[in-house]
C-alpha positions in Angstrom: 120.8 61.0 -25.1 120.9 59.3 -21.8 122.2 60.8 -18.9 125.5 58.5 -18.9 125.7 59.8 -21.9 125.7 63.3 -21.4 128.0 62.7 -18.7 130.5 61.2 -21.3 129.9 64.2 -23.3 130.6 67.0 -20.4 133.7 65.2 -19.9 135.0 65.5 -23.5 133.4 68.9 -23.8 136.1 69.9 -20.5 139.0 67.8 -22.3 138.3 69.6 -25.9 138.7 72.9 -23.8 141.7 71.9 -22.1 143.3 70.9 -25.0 142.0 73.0 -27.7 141.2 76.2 -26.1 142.6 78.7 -28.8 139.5 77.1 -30.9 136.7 78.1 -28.2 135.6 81.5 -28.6 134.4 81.9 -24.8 137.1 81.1 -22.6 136.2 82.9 -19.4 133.0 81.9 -17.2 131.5 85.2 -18.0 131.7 85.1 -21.7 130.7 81.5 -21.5 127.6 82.5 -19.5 126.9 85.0 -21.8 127.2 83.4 -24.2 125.2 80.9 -23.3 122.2 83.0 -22.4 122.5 84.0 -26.2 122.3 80.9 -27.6 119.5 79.8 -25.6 117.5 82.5 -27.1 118.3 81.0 -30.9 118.9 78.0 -30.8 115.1 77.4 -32.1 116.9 79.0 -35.5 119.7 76.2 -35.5 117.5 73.3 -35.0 115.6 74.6 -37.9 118.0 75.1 -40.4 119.5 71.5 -39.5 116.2 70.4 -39.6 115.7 69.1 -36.4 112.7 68.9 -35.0 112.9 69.6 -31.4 110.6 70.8 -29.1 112.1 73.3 -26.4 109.2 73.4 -24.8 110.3 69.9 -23.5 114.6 70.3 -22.7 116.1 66.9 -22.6 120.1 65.8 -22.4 120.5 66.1 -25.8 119.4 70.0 -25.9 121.3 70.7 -23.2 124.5 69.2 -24.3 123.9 71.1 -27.8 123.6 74.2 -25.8 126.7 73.6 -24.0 128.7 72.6 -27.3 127.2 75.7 -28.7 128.1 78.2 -26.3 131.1 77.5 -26.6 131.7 79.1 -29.8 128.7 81.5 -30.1 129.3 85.2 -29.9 
């Protein structure tokens, strides 16, 4: 993912929560933060059971954005 790219995506990420936000499990900046501090710490698990093979060693636009995207429904 380029970094136009992710820009596109942070933009429909904002949009998707304006317009759907009953389906976003962390509405508030705390929970989101929170939640995103979670995710963080297993997001190694999803990459492996979608067989991904990512190293997190090495964070790029693309992990970031699927940390975003995640956090936004992780509890």
């Amino acid at each position: 993912m380029t970094k136009q790219e992710f820009i596109l995506f942070t933009e429909n990420l904002r949009t998707d929560f304006i317009e759907n936000k009953e389906r976003w499990e962390n509405k508030t900046i705390e929970d989101y933060l929170e939640a995103m501090s979670s995710y963080v710490e297993d997001i190694d698990g999803y990459y492996k059971n979608t067989n991904q093979n990512i190293n997190l060693e090495m964070v790029n636009w693309k992990v970031f954005s699927d940390i975003l995207k995640g956090s936004s429904i992780y509890e």
